[in-house]
N, C-alpha and C positions, 0 to 999 in steps of 0.2 A: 715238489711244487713246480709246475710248469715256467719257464722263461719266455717273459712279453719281450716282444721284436717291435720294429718299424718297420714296413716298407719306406723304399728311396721312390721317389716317384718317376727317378730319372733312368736309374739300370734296377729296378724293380728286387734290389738285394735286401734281403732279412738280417735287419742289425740288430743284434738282443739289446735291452736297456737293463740295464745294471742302474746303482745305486749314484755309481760317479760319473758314471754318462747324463743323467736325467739332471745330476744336479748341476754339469757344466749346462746340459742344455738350459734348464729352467734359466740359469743364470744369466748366458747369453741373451736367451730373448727377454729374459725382466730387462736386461742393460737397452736391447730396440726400444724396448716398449716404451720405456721412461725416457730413450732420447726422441724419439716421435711425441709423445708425449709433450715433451719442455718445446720441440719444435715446436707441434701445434699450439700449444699454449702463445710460447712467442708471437706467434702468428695471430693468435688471435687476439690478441693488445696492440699491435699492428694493427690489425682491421678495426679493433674498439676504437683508436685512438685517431684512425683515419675519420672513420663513422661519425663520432665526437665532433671530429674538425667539418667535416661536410654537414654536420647538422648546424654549427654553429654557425658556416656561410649560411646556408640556407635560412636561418633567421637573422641575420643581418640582410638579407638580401630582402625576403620578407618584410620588414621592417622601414626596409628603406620605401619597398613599395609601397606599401599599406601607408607612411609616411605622405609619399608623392600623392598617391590616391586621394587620401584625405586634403591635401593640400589643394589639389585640382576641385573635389567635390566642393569645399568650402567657398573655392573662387567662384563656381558656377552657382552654388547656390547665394551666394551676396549678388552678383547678378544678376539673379534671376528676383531676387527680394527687391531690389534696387528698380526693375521693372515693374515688378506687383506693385510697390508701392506708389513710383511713377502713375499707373494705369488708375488707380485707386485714389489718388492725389485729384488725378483730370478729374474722376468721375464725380468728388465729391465736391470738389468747385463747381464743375456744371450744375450737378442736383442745386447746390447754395445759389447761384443764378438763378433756377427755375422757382426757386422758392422765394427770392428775394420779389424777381417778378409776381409772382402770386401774392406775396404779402400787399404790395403795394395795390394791385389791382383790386382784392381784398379791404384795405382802409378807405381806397376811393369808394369801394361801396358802402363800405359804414357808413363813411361821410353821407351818402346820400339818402340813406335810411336812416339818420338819425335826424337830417333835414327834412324828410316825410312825416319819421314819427312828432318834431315838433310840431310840423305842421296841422298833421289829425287833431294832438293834442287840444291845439289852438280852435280849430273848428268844434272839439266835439265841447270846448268849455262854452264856447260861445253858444250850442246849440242847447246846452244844459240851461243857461241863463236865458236864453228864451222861454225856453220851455216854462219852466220856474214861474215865468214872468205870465205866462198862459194863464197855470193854474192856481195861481195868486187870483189873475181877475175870475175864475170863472167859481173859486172858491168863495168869493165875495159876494158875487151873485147869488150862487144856491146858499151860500150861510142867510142874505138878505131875505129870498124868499122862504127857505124852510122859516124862518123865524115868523115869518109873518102866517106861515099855515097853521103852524104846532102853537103860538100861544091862542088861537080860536079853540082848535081839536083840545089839546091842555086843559081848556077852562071848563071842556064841557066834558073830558074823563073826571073829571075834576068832582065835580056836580054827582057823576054817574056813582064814581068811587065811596064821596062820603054816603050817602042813599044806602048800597052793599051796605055797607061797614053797620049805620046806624040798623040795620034790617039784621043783619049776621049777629050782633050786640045783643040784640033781646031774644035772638033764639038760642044763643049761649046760655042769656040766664034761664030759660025756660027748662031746655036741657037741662044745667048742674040742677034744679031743685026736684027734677025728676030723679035725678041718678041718688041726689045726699038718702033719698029715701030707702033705696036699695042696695046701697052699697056697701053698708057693713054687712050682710047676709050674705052677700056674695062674695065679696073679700074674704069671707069666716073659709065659706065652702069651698074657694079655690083654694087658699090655703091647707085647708084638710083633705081636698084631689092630690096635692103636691106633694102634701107629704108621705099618703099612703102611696103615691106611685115612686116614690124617692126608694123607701123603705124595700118596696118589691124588688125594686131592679136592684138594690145593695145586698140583700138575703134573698135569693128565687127560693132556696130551700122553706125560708120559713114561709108561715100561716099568717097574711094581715087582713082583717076583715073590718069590716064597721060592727058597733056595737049592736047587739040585739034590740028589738024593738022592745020600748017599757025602762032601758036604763038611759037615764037622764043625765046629762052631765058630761060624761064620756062618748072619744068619736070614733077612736079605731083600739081595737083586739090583737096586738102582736104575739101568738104564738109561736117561742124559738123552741127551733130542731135539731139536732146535734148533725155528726157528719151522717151517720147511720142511719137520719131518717126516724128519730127517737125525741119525744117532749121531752124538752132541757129547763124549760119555765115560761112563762106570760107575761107580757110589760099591757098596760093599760096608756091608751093616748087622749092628751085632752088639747086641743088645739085656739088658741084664740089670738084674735087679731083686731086690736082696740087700742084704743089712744089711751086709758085708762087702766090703771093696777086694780083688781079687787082681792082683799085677803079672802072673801068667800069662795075663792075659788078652789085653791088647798082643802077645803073641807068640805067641798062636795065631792070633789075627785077621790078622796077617801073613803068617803060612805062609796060611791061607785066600784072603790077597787074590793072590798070586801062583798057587794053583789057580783063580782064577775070573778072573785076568786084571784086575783092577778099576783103575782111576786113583786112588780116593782110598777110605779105608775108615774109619770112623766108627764108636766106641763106644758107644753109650749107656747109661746106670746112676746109676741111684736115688742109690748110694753112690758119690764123688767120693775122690780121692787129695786129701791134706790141702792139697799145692800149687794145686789146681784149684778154682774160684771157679765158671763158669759152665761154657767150655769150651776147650781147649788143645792145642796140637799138642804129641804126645811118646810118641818113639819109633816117628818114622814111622804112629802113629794119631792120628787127630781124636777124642779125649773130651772128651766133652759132659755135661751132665745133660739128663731130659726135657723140661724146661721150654726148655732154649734151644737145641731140633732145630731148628728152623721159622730160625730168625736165621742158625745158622752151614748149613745145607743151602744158603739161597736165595743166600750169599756163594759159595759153592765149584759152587752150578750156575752161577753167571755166570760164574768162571772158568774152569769144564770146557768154556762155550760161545763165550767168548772165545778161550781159546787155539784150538780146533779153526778159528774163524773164520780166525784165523792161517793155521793150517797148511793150510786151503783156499786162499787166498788163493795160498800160496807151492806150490802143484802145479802142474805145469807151465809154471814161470816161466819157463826158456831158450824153449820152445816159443814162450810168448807175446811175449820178447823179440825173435823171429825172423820172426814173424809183421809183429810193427807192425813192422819195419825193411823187408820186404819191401813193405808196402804204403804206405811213405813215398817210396817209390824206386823204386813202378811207374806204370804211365801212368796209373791210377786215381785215384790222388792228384792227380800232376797237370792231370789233364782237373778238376776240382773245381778245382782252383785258380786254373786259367785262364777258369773260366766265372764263378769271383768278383768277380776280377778286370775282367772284360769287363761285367759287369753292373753295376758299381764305377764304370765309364769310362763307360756311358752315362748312368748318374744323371748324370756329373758334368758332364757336356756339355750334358744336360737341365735340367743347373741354371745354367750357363753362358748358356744360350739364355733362359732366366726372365729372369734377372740383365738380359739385355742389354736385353731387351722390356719389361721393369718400368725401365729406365732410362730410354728411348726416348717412354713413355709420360708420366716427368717433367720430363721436358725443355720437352714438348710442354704439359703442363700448366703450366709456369712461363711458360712463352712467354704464353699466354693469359692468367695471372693477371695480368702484365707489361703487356701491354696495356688491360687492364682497368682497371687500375689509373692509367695514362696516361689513359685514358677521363675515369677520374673527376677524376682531378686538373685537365684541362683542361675539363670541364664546370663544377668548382668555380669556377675562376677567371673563365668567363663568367659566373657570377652574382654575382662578389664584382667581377665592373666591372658589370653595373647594377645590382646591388643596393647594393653600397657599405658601409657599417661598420654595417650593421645585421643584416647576415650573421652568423648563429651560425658560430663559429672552429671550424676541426677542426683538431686538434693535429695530428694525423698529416700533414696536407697544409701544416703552414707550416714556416718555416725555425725551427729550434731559437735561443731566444733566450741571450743573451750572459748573464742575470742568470738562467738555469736553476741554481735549488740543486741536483736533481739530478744536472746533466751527464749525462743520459743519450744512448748513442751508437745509431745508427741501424746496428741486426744484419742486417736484411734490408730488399728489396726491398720486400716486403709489409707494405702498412700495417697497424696494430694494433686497426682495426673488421676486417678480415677475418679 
């Protein structure tokens, strides 16, 4: 083994280090090292404690200034407040001068405008009470002469007026004895325009016509038509307008209604049988008053269009009972029934096949969660042997303890983090 030397830096001689050389030397320079050492330390609690002391002048000095500072600012600025306010004090006495001036010069004019406005006041009363006084006399005047013009004019409108009147009087009655002659024929007739146009504009569908020429008695033919455009039944109309009840009138409208073939026949008239309020079946006719056509018509078209629906319904009912029973118990039926059937059986095999495949699919997925799950629990266990009880606990992966308030029971395989 080779022996380490030192050069001397001073006669450049090679001194071997041995064991007890190194460890005098080590020793001596540890023994420098720790006394430079404790010196510099000393030394530097020395300068701490100098530093310490010149920081603690330095804020007393600080202090004292920032003191004085504020002490001077606060002088200068009361000062300078004591000015502002001074300048502020002048300015606002002067402004109250200027204003006090104004005020006054201000009421002197009031004063003198409220001496004007009496004044006007004053004149324009007096000029109203002239005036007043004008058209009092000039109103006394024209009342004197109008009055003397208008009762001459007056007596002779007068004269003119009754003459009119007595002239107007006898063509009145001339007139009424003309009209009493014509009036119930024409009152019949408007009444029967009125009503066949009432009828029209309430049903466009159906058929209103006047009766044929040769049937007596009867005015208009209502022909009702379903929605389709199809005869539902006939009402017969007989209309009158008289001051007067006749029972002959019920019994002509009947012989009428059997010449015109009708389902239901209807009265109408002004004047009502004392028993009769609005409208009434009697005697085989429907009487009504005008006012309540419209109510009892729209009641007896539903049932003209009701029963007819009936009696379409029941045409050809053996036919159609022969029909469906033919076609229940031919091959046509049952080809339909067998391709329901068959189309029935493949859903359900299609769904058979789901069923089995979505089961197949769970199975296979428990299996996997199964071991996953095994996974984890046997990775938990290698870290709870070298990690030891400083291991965060998972409930799920320990045994359920005996002092569980709880008592809860373990449902499934799968633990309760998944």
């Amino acid at each position: 083994m080779t022996e380490q030397t030192i050069t001397c830096h001073k006669c450049n001689a090679q001194i071997p280090l041995n064991d007890a050389l190194t460890e005098k030397i080590r020793q001596q320079l540890q023994g420098e090292m720790e006394k430079d050492l404790r010196e510099k330390e000393k030394e530097l609690e020395e300068k701490t404690k100098l530093l310490e002391q010149s920081k603690k002048d330095i804020d007393t000095q600080v202090a004292k200034k920032l003191e004085a500072e504020k002490t001077k600012m606060w002088e200068i600025a009361q000062k300078k407040a004591v000015e502002k306010f001074d300048t502020e004090l002048k300015d606002l006495k002067k402004a109250n001068e200027e204003k006090e001036s104004q005020l006054d010069k201000m009421r002197e004019q009031e004063l003198d405008l409220r001496k004007e406005k009496r004044k006007i006041e004053e004149e324009k009363k007096n000029m109203i009470i002239e005036i007043e006084r004008k058209m009092d006399s000039e109103r006394k005047n024209i009342a004197e002469q109008a009055k003397k013009d208008a009762s001459e004019e007056m007596r002779l409108k007068m004269a003119e007026k009754d003459k009119q009147m007595e002239q107007l009087r006898k063509s009145l009655e001339d007139a009424k004895r003309k009209s009493e002659q014509g009036s119930m024929q024409i009152q019949g007739d408007v009444q029967e325009d009125d009503l066949k146009l009432m009828l029209q504009n309430a049903f466009p569908m159906d058929c209103i016509e006047d009766v044929p020429t040769g049937i007596k008695g009867a005015d208009l033919v209502h022909t009702v038509n379903s929605t389709f455009g199809q005869k539902a039944g006939m009402i017969l109309w007989e209309s009158k307008n008289t001051k007067a009840w006749s029972g002959d009138w019920i019994k002509k409208l009947k012989e009428d209604q059997a010449l015109v073939k009708a389902d239901v026949c209807i009265l109408v008239s002004q004047t009502l049988p004392d028993d009769v309020k609005d409208f009434k079946f009697q005697g085989g006719v429907w009487v009504c008053s005008y006012q309540s056509v419209m109510s009892l018509v729209s009641i007896l078209r539903l049932h003209l269009t009701q029963v007819n629906q009936v009696k379409q319904s029941l045409v050809g009912k053996d036919e159609k009972m022969e029909l469906l029973y033919g076609y229940l118990s031919g091959s046509e039926f049952k080809n339909r029934i067998e391709n329901i059937v068959t189309a029935f059986t493949g859903m359900q095999s299609d769904l058979e096949s789901e069923k089995r495949a979505i089961q197949r699919i769970w199975k296979k997925r428990e299996k996997e969660i199964e071991r996953v799950v095994m996974s984890t629990s046997g990775m938990y266990g290698d870290l709870q042997g070298i990690v030891g009880a400083s291991l965060p606990t998972i409930k799920s992966l320990e045994l359920p303890s005996g002092d569980d308030d709880s008592n809860e029971e373990v449902q499934n395989d799968t633990p309760s983090f998944f």
